[in-house]
N, C-alpha and C positions, 0 to 999 in steps of 0.2 A: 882776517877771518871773521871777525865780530861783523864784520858790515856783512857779509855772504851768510853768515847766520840772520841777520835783522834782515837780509831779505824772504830768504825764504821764511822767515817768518812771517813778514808782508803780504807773501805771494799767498800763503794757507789761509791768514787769514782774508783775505781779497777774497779766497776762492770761497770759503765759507760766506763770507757776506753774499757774494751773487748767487749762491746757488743754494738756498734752502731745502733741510731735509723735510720730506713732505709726512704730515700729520696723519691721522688715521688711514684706513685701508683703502687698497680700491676699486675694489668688489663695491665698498658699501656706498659707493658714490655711483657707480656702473648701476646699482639697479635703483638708485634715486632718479640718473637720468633716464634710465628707460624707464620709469614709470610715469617721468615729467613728459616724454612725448609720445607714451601713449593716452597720455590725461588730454595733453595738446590736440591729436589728431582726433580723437573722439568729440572734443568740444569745435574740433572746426568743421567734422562730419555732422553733427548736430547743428548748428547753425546753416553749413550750406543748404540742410533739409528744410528749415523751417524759412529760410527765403525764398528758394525754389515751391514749396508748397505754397507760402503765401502768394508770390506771382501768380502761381495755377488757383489758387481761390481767386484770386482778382481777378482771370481772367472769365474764368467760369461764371462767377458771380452776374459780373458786366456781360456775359454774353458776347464777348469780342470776335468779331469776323463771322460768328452765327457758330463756332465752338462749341459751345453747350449744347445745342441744339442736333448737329452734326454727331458729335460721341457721346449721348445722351445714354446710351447700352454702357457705352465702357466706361464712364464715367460715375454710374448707380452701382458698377461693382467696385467700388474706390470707397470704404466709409466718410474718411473725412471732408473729398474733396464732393458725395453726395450730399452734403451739406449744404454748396453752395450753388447747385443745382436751381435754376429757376425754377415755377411752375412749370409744367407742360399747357402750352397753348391747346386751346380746345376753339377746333377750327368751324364748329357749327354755334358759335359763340353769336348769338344775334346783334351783341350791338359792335361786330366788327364785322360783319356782313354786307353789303349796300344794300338797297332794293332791291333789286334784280335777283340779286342771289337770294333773299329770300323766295320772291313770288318763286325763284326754281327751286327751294327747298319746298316749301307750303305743296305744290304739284307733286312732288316725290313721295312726302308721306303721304297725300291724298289718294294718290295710287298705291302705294303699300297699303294704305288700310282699305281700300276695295277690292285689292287683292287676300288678304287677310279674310275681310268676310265673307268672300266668295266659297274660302280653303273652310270656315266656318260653317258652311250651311251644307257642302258637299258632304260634309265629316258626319254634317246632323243627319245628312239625307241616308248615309251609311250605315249610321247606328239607326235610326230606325227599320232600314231592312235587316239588319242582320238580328233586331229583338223580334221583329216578324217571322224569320226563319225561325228564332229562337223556339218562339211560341208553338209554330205549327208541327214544330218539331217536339216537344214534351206533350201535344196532344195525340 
C-alpha cells in the first residue's frame, strides 16, 4: 500500500510540475494584446503610406512617362504631392522655340496689334461722333 500511495503521490506531483497554475487575469493580458496590434496595424498603415507617397513624389518630381504633366489638375488638388509638381512649361518660351516658330509667332502678334489699332481708331472714330451728337444736341 505504501508504494500505491508514493505513487499517486508522484503522479500529483508530476501533474503539478507540468501544468502551472497561471498568474494574474486574463482580461488584463486580452487588452495588452489588443492594444499591441492595434499599435502594430496603425504603424504598418503608416509606413505603407509614407512609401507609397514617397514613390508618388518620385515619380511626380522626375516627371516619369509625362505623369505630371498628364494629371497636372488632379495632382494641384493633392497638398502634399503639389509639392513636387514641376513648373508648368510655358510653350511661347523663346529660347525653346526654333526659328521658324518664332518668325510665326513675330507675324501673329504683328497682326494682333494691326488688328488692335484698327479696333482703336474705329472706337476713336465712335466717340467722336457720338460727343458731336453730344453737342448738337445740348444746343
Amino acid at each position: 500500500m505504501a508504494m500505491k500511495e508514493k505513487m499517486k503521490q508522484d503522479e500529483m506531483t508530476n501533474q503539478q510540475v507540468q501544468s502551472p497554475i497561471p498568474q494574474g487575469s486574463d482580461e488584463e493580458s486580452n487588452k495588452k494584446g489588443f492594444l499591441f496590434v492595434l499599435l502594430t496595424l496603425f504603424t504598418a498603415l503608416v509606413i505603407m503610406t509614407a512609401v507609397i507617397g514617397g514613390a508618388l513624389f518620385i515619380v511626380i518630381k522626375n516627371n516619369v512617362g509625362g505623369s505630371a504633366e498628364r494629371y497636372r489638375k488632379e495632382i494641384q488638388g493633392i497638398p502634399i504631392l503639389r509639392l513636387a509638381l514641376p513648373e508648368a512649361e510655358d510653350v511661347d518660351d523663346p529660347n525653346k522655340l526654333t526659328h521658324e516658330d518664332l518668325k510665326k509667332k513675330y507675324v501673329e502678334l504683328k497682326k494682333a496689334k494691326e488688328d488692335h489699332i484698327k479696333q482703336l481708331e474705329d472706337a476713336n472714330k465712335k466717340i467722336a461722333e457720338l460727343q458731336n451728337a453730344n453737342s448738337k444736341l445740348t444746343n
